[in-house]
Backbone as a ProteinNet text record, in pm:
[ID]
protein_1_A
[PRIMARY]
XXXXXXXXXXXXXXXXXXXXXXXXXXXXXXXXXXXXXXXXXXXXXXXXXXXXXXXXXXXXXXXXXXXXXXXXXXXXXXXXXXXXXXXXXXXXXXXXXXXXXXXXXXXXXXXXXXXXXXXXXXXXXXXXXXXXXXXXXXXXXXXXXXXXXXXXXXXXXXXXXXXXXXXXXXXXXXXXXXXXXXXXXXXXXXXXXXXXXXXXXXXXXXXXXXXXXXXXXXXXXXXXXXXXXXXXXXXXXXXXXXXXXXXXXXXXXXXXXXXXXXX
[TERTIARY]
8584.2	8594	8692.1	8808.6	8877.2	8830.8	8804.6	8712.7	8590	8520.3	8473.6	8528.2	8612.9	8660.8	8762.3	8819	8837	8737.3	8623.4	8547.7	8480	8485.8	8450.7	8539.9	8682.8	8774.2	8798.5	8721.5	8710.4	8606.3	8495.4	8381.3	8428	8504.1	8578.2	8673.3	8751.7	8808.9	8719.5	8631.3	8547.3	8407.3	8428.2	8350.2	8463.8	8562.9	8686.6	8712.3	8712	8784.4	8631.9	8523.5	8408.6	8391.3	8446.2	8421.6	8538.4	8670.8	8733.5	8709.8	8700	8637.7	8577.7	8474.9	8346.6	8414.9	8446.2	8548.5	8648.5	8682.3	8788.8	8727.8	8616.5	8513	8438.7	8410.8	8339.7	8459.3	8537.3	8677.6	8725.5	8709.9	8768.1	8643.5	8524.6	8439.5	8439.7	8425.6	8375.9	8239.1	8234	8115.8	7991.4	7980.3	7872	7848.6	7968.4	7922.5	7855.8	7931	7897.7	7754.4	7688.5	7555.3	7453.7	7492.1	7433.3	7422.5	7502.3	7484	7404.2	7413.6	7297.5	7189.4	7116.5	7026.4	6967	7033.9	6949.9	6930.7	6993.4	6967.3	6869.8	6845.4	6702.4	6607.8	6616.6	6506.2	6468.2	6563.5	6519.4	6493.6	6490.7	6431.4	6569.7	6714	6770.1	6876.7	6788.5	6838.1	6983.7	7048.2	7168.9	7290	7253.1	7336.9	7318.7	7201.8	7224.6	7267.5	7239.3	7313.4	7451	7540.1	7684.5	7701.8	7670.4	7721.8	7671.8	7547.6	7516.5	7592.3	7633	7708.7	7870.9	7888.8	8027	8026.9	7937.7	7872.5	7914.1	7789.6	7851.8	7981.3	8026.7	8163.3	8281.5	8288.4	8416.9	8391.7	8294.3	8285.1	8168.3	8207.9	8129.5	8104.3	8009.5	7985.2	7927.5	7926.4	7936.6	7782.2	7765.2	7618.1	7531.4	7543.6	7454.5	7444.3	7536.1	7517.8	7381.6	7303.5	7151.5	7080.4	7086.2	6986.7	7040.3	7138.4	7225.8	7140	7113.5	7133.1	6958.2	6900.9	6737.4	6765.1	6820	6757.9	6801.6	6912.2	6993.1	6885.7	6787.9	6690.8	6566.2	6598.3	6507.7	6547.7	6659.6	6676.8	6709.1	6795.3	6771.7	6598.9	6568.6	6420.8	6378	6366.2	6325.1	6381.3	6548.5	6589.7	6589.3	6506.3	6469.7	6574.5	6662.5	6796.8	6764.6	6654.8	6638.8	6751.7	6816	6928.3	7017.2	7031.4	7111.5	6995.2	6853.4	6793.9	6789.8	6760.6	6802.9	6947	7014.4	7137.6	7149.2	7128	7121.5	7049.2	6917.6	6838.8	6897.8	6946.8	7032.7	7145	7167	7345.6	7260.9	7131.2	7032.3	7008.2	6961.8	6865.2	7026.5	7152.4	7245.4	7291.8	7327.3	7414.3	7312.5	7145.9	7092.9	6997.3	7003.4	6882.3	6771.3	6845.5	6775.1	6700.2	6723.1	6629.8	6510.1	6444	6250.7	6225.3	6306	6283.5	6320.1	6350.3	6314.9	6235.3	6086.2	5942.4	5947.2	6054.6	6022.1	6123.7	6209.3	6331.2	6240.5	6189.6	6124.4	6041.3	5958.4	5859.9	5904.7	5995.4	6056	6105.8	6132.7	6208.3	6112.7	5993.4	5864	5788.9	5770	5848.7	5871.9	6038.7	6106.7	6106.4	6085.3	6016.7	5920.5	5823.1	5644.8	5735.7	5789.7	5853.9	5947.5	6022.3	6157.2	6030.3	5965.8	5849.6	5766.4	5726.8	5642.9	5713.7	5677.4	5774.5	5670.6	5764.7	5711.1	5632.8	5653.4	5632.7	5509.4	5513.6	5399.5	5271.2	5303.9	5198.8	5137.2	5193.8	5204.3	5141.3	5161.9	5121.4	4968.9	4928.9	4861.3	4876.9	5011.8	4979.4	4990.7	4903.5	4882.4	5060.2	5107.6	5205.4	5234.6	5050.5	5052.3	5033.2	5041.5	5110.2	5256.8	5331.7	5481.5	5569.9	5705.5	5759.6	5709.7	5720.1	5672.4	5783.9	5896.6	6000.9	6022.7	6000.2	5984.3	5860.3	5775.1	5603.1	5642.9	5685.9	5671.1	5750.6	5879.1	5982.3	5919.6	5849.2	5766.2	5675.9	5614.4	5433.3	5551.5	5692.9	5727.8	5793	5809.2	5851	5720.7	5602.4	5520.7	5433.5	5468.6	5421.3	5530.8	5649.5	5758.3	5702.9	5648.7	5636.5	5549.1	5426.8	5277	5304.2	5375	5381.3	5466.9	5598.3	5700.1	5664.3	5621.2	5563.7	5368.8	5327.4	5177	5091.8	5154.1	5131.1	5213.6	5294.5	5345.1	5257.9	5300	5206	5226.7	5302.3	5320.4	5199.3	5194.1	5126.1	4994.6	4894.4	4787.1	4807.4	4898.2	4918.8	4973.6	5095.4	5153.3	5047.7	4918.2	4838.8	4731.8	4726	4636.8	4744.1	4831.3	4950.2	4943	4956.9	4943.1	4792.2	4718	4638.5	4633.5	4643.9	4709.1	4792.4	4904.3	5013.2	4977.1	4874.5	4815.7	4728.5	4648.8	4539.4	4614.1	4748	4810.7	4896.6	4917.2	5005.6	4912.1	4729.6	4645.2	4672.5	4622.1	4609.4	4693.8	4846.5	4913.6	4968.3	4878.7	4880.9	4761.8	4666.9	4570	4582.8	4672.5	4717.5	4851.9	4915.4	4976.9	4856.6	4763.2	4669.3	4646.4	4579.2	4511.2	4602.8	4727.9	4834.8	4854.2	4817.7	4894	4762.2	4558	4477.3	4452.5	4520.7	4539.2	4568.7	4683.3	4762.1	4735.3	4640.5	4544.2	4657.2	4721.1	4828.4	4731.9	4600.1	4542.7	4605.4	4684.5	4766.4	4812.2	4875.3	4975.9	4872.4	4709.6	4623.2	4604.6	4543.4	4519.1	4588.4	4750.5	4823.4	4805.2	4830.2	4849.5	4746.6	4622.6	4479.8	4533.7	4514.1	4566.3	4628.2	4720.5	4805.9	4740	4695.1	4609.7	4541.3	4479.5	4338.8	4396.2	4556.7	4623	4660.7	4733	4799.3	4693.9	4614.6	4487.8	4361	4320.9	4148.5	4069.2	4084.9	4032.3	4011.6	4030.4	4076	3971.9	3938.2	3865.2	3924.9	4041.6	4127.2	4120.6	4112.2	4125.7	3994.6	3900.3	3729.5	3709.6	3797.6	3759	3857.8	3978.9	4079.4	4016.8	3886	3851.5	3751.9	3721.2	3635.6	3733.2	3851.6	3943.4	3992.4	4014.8	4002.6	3917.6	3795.7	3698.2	3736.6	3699.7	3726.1	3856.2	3961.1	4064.3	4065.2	3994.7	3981.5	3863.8	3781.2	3691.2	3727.8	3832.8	3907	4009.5	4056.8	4104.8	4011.7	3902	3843.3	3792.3	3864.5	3831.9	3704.5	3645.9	3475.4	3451.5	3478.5	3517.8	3530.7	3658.7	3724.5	3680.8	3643.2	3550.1	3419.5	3317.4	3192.6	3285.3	3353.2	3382.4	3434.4	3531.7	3518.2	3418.1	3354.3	3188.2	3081.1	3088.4	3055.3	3091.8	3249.6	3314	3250.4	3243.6	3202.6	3043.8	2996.4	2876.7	2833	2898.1	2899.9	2917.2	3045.9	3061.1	3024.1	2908.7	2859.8	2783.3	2773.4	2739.9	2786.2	2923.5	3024.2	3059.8	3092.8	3099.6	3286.5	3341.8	3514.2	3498.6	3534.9	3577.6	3706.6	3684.8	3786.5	3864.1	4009.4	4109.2	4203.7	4236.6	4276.5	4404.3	4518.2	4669.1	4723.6	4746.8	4747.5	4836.4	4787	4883.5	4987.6	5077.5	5224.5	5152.2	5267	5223	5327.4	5260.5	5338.9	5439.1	5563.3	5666.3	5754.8	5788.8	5841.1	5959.7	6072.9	6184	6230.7	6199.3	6153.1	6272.2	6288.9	6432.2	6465.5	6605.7	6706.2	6662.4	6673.7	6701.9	6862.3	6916.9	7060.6	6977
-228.5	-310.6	-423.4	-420	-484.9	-609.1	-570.7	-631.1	-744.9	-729.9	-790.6	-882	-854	-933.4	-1051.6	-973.2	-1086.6	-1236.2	-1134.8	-1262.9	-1350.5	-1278.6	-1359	-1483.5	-1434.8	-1522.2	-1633.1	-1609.9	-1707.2	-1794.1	-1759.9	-1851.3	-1952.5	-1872.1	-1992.4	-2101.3	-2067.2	-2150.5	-2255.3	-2221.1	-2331.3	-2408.1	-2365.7	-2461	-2533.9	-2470.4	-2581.4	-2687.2	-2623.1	-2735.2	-2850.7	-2806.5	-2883.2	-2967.4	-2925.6	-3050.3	-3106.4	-3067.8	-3181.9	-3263.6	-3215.9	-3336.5	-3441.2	-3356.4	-3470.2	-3563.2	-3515.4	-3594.7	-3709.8	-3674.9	-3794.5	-3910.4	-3837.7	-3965.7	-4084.9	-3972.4	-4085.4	-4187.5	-4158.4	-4243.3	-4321.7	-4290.1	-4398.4	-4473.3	-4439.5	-4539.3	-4693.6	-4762.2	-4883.5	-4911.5	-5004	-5037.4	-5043.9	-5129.6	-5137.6	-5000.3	-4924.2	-4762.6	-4669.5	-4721.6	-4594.1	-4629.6	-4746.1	-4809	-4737.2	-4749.7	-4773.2	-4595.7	-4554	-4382.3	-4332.5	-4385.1	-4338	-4365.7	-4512.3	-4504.8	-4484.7	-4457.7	-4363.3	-4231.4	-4161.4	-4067.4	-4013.9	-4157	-4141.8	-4157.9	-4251.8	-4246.4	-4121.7	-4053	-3934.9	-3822	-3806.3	-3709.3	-3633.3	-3673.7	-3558.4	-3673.1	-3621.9	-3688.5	-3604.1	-3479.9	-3413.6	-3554.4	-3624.4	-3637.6	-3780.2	-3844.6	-3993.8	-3999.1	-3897	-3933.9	-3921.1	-3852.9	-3847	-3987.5	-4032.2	-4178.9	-4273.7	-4273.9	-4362.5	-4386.1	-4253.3	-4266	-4273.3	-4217.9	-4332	-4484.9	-4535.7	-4644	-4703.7	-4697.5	-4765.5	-4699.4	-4584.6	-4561.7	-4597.9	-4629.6	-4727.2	-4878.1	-4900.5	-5032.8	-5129.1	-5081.6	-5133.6	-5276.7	-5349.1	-5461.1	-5577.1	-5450.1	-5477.4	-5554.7	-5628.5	-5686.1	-5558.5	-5408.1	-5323.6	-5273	-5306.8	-5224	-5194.2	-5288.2	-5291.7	-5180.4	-5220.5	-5149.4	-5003.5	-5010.6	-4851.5	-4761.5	-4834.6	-4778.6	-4759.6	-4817.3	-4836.3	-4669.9	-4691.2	-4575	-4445.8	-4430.4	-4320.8	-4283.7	-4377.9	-4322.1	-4236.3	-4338.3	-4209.2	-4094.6	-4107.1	-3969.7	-3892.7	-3897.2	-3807.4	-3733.5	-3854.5	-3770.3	-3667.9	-3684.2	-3616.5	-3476.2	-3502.5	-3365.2	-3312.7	-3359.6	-3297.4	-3262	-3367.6	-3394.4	-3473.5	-3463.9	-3531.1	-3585.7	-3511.9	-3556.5	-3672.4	-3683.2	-3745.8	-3896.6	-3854.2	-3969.4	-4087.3	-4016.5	-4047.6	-4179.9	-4115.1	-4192.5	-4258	-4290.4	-4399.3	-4516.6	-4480.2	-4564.7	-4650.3	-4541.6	-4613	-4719.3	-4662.9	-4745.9	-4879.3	-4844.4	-4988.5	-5060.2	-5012.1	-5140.7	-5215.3	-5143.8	-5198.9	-5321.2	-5291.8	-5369.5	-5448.4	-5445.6	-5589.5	-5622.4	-5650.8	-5693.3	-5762.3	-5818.9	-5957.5	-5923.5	-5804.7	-5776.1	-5718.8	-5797.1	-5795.4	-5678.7	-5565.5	-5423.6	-5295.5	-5358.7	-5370.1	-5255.7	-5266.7	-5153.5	-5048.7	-5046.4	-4923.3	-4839.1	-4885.5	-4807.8	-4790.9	-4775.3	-4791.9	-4666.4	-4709.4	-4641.1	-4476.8	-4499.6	-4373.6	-4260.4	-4362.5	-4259.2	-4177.3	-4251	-4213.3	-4041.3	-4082.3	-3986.2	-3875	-3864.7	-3802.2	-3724.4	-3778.9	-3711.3	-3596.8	-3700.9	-3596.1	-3450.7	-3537.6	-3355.3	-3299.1	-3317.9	-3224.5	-3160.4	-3241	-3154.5	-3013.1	-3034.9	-2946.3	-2817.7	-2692.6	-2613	-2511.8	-2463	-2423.6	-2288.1	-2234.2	-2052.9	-2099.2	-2236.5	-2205.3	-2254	-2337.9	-2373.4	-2279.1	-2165.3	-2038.2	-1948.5	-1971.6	-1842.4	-1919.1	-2063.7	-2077.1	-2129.6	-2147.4	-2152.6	-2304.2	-2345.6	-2454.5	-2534.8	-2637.2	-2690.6	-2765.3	-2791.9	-2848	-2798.1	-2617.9	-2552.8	-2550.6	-2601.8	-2617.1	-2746.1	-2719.6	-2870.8	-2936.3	-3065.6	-3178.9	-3322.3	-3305.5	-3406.1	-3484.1	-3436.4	-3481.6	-3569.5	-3540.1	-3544.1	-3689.9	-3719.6	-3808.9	-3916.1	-3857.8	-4005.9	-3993	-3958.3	-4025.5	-4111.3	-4131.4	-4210.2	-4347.5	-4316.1	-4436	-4513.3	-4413	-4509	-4595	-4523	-4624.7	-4680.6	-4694.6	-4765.7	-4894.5	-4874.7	-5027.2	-5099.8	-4979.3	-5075.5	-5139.7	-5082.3	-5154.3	-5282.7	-5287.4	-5404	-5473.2	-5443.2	-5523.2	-5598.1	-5510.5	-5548.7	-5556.6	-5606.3	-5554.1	-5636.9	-5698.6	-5744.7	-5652	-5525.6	-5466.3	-5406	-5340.6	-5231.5	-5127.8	-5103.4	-5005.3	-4961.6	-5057.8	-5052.3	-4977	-4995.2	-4906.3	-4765.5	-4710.8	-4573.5	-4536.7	-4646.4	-4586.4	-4533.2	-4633.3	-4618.4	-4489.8	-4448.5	-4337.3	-4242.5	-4217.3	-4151.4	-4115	-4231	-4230.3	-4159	-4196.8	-4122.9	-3976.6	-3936	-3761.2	-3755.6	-3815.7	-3730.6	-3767.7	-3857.8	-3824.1	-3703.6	-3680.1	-3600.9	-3452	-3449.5	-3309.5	-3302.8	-3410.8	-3416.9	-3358.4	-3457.2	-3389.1	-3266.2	-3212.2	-3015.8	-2986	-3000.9	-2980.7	-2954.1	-3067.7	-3045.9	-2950.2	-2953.7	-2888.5	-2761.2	-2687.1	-2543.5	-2510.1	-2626.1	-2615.7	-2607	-2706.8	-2701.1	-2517.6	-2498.8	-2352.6	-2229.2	-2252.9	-2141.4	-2098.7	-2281	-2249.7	-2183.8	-2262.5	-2214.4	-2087.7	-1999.5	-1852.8	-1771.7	-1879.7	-1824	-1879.2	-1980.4	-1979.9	-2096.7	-2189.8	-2260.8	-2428.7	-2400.7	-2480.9	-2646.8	-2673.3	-2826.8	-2834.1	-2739.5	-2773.9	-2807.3	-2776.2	-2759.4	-2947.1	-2964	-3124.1	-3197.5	-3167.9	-3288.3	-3308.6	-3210	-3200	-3255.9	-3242.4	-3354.8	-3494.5	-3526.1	-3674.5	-3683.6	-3635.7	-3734.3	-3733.7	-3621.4	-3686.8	-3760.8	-3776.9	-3896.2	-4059.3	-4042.5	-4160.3	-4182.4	-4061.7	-4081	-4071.1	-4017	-3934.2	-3969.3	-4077.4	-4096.5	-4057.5	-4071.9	-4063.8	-3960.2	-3835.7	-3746.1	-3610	-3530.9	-3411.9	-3314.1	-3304.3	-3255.7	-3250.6	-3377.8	-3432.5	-3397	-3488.6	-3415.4	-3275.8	-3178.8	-3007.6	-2976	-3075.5	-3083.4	-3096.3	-3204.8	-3207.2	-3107.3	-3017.7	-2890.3	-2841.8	-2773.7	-2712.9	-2794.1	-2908.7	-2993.7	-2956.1	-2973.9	-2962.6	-2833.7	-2771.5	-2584.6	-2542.1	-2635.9	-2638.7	-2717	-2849.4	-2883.2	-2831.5	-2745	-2639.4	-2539.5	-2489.6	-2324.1	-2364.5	-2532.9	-2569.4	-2632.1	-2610.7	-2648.1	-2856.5	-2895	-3078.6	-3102.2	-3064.5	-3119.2	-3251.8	-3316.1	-3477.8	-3474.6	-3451.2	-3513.6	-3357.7	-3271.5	-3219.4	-3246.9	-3318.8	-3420.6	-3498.4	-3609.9	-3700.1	-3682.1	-3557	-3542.5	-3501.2	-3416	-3358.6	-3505.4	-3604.7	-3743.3	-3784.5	-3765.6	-3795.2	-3729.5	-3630.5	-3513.4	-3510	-3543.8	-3600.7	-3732.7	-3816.6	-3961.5	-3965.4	-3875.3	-3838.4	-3737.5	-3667.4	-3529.3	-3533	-3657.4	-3724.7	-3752.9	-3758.3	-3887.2	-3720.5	-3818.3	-3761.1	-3796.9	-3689.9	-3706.9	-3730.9	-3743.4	-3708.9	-3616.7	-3557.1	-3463.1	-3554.8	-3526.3	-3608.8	-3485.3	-3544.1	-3418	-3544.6	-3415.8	-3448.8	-3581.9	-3704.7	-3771.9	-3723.3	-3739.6	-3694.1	-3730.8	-3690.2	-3764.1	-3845.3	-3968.6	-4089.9	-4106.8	-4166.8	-4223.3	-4350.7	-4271	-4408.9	-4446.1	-4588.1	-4676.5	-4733	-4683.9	-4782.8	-4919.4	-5010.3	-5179.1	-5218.3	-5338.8	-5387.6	-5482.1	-5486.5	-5568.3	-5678.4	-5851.3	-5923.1	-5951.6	-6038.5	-6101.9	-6211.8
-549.9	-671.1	-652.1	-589.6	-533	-459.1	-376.5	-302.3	-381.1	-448.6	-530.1	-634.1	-714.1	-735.4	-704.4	-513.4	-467.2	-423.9	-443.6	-411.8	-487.2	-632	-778.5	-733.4	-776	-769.5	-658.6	-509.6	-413	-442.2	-551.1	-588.4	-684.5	-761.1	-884.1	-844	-717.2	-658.6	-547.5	-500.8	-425.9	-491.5	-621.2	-740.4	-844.1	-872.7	-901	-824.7	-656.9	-540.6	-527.9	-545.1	-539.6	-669.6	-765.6	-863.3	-903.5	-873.9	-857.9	-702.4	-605.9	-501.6	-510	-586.7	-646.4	-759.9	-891.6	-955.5	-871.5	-792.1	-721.6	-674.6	-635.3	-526.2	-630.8	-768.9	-869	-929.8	-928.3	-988	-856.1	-766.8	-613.7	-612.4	-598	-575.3	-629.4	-593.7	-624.7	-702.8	-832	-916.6	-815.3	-685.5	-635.9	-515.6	-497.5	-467.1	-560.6	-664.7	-743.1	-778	-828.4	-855.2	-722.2	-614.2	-528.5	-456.4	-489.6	-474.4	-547.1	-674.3	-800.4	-784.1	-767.3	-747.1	-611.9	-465.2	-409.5	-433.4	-501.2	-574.7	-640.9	-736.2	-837.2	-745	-637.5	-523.5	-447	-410.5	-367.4	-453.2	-585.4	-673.5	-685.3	-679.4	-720.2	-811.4	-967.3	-1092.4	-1114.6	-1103.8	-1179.1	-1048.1	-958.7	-874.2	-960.3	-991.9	-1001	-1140.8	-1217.6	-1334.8	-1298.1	-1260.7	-1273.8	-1230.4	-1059.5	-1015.9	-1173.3	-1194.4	-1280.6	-1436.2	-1461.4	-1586	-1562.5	-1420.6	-1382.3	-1409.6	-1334.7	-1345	-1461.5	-1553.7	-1736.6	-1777.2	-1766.8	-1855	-1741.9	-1589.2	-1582.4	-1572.7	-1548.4	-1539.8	-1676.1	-1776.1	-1897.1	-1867.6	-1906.5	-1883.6	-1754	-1643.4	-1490.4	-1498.1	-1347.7	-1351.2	-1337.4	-1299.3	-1293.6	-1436.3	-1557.6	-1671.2	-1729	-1738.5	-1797.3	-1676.6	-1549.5	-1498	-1497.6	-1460.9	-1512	-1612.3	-1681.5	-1819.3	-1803.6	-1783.8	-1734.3	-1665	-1560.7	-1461.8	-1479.5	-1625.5	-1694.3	-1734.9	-1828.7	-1911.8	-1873.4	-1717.3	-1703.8	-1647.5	-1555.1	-1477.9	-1594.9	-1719.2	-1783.3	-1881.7	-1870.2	-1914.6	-1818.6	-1685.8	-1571.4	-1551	-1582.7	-1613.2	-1701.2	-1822	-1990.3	-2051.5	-2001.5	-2105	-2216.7	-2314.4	-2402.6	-2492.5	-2549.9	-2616.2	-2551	-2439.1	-2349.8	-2359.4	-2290.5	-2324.4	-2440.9	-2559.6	-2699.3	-2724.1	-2653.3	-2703.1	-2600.7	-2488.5	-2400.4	-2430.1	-2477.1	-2577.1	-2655.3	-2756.4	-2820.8	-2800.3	-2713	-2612.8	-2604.3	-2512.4	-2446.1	-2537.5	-2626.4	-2747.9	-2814.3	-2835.2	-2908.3	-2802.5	-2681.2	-2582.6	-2554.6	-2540.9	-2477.2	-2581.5	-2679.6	-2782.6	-2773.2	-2635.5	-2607.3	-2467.5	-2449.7	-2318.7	-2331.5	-2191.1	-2186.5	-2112.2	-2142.4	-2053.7	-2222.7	-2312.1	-2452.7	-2508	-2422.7	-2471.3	-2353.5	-2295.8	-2217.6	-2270.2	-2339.6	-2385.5	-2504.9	-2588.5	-2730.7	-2650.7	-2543.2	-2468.4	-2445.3	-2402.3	-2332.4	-2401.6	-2565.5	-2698	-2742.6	-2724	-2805.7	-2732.1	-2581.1	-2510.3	-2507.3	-2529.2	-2567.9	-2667.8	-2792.4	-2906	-2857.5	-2810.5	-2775.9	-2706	-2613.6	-2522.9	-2613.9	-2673.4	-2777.1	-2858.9	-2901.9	-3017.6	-2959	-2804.9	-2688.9	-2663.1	-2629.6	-2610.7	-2464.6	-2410.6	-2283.1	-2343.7	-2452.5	-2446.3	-2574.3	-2631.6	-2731.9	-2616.8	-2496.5	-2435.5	-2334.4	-2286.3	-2199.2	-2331.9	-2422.7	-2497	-2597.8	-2569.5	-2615.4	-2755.1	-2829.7	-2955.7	-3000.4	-3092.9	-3151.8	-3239.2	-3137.1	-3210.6	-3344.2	-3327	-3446.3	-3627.3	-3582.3	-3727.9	-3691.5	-3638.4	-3629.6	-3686.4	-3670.4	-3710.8	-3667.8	-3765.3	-3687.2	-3692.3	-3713.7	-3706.1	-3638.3	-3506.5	-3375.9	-3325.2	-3385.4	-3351.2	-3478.5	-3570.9	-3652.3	-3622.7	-3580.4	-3467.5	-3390.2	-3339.1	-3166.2	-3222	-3318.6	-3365.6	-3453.2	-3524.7	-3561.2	-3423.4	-3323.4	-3232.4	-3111.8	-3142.1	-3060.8	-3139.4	-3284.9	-3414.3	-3362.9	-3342.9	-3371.8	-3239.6	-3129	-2976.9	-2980.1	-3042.9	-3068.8	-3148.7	-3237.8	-3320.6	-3253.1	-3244.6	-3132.2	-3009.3	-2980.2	-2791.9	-2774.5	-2874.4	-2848	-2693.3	-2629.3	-2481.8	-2394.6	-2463.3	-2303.2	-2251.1	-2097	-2040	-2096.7	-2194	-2219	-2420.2	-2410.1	-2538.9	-2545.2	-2486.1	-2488.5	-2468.7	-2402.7	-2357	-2475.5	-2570.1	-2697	-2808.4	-2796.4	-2912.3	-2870.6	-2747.9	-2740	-2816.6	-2742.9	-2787.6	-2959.9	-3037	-3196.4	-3240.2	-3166.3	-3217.8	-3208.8	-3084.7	-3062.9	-3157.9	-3143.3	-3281.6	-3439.6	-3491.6	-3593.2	-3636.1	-3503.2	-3510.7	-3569.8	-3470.2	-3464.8	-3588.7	-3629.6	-3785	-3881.3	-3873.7	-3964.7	-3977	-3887.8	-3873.4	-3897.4	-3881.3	-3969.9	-4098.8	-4133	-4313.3	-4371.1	-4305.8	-4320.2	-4320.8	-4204.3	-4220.3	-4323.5	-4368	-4492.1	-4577.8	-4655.2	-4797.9	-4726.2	-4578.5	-4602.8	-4694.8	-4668.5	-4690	-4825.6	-4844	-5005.4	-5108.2	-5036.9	-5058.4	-5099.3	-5010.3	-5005.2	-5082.3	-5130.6	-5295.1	-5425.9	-5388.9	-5513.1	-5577.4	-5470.7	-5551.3	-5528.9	-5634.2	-5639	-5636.7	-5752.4	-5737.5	-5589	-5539.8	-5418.8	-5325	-5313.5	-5240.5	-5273.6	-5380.6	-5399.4	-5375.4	-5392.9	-5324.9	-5200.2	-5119.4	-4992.3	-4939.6	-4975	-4961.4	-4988.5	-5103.9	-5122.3	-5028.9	-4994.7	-4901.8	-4777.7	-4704.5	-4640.3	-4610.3	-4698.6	-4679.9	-4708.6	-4729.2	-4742.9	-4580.1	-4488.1	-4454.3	-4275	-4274.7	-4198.8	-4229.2	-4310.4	-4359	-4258.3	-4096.7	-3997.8	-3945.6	-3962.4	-3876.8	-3950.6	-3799.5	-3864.3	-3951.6	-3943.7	-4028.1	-4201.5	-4210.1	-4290	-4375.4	-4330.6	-4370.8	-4379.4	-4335	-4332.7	-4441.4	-4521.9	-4609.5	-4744.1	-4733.6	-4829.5	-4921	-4841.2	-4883.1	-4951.2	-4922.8	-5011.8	-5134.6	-5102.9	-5230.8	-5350.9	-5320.5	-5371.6	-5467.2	-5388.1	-5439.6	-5545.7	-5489.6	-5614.5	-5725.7	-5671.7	-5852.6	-5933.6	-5874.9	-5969.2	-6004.3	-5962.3	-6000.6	-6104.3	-6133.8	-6241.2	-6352.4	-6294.6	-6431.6	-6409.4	-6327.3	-6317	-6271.2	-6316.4	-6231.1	-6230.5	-6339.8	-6251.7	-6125.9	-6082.3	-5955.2	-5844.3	-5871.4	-5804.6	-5726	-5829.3	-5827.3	-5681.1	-5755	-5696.6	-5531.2	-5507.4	-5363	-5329.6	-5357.9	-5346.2	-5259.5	-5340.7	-5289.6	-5173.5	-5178.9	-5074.1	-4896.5	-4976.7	-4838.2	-4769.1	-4937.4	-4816.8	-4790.6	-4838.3	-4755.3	-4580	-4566.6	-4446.3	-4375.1	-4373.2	-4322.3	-4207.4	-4153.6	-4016.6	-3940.5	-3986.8	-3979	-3804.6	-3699.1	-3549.8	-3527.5	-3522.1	-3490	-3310.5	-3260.6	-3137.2	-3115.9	-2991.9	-2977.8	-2925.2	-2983.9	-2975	-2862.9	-2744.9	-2584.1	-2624	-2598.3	-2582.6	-2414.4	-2446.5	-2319.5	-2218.7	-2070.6	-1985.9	-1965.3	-1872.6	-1813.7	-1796.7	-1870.7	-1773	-1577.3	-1479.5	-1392.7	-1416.6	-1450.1	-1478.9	-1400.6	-1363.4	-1296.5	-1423	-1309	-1379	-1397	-1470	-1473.3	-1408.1	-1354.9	-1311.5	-1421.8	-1410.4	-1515.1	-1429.3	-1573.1	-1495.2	-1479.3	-1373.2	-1376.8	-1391.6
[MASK]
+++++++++++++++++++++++++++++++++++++++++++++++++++++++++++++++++++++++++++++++++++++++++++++++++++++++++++++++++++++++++++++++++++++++++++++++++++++++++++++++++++++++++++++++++++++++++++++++++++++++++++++++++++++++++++++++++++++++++++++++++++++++++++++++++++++++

């Protein structure tokens, strides 16, 4: 036992002596070492190494000619290591410090992103289960953030991939609401059933969701008695009873390239 814990204690000391080492070297380096360690770093696929040089990088030398691209290639090595949170606020850091920069929609790009993955979870996709009866907070900052890029940037490269994108996270918002109206259906909480429609068809007109929303509609304003507005979705439903959705398939990773800053 002895013995063992002499050697706990020899591990704690040669991971202390290893990160202050490492600590010394990021503080001695020089702005165009430390830049230049990082991003071969990100070049060779090992992001935990280029973020440290790289966020040496912006926090001793704020303002340096590498700050923008710094901050570019933070965004992504932290996406890569699904440091989302970390991504997030680099973003943030980016859009505040260059307003005026034409690398702009990839930071917008990348938030949007970010979102999609914080919203994704490894054990509902292993186990099969539909994210889209889950929160969706995440799933709704990702569609306003490639809603601002589409309008902002509607000539980037990045724009068409945003708008497939919006359409997936509408589709999955529909069903969403839809397995809310079912729940409340259940309990016979007819009003809560009609709102939750309306807003759909405000917010979703498009979506199969939406059209399979309006059957329960239907059904609740007849169990209250409104046959008016019963009739009237009734109309609704078969105006569209032809009407062909397409299956809306979740888009892949995209292959992303880190843009260069200009000087």
């Amino acid at each position: 036992m002895r013995k063992m814990k002499s050697l706990a204690l020899l591990a704690v000391v040669f991971v202390v002596i290893g990160c202050s080492s490492g600590n010394q070297e990021v503080e001695q380096l020089s702005v165009d070492e430390l830049y230049n360690k990082g991003a071969s770093s990100l070049q060779e696929g090992g992001y935990s190494e280029a973020i440290r040089y790289l966020n040496a990088t912006t926090e001793r030398f704020p303002g340096s000619t590498y700050q923008e691209q710094a901050m570019l290639d933070l965004i992504y090595a932290n996406y890569k290591s699904q440091d989302y949170t970390a991504v997030l606020v680099t973003v943030d850091n980016f859009l505040n410090q260059f307003p005026q920069s034409p690398n702009r929609d990839y930071a917008v790009y990348m938030a949007g992103l970010t979102n999609v993955a914080t919203a994704d979870n490894a054990i509902q996709d292993f186990f099969g289960i539909d994210r889209a009866t889950r929160e969706t907070t995440s799933l709704k900052t990702a569609f306003s953030n490639f809603q601002s890029l589409v309008h902002a940037f509607p000539n980037s490269p990045y724009a068409q991939d945003a708008l497939a994108r919006m359409v997936y996270i509408k589709d999955s918002l529909a069903r969403h609401e839809l397995e809310i109206a079912k729940f409340y259906a259940k309990r016979n909480a007819d009003v809560a059933v009609a709102n939750r429609i309306v807003g759909m068809l405000k917010l979703y007109p498009d979506t199969q969701a939406t059209y399979e929303g309006l059957f329960l509609m239907r059904d609740a304003y007849q169990k209250m008695g409104l046959d008016t507005l019963a009739n009237q979705t009734q109309q609704i439903i078969d105006a569209n009873k032809d009407k062909q959705f397409a299956k809306v398939e979740k888009p892949e990773e995209p292959e992303l390239v880190v843009p260069t800053a200009t000087k």
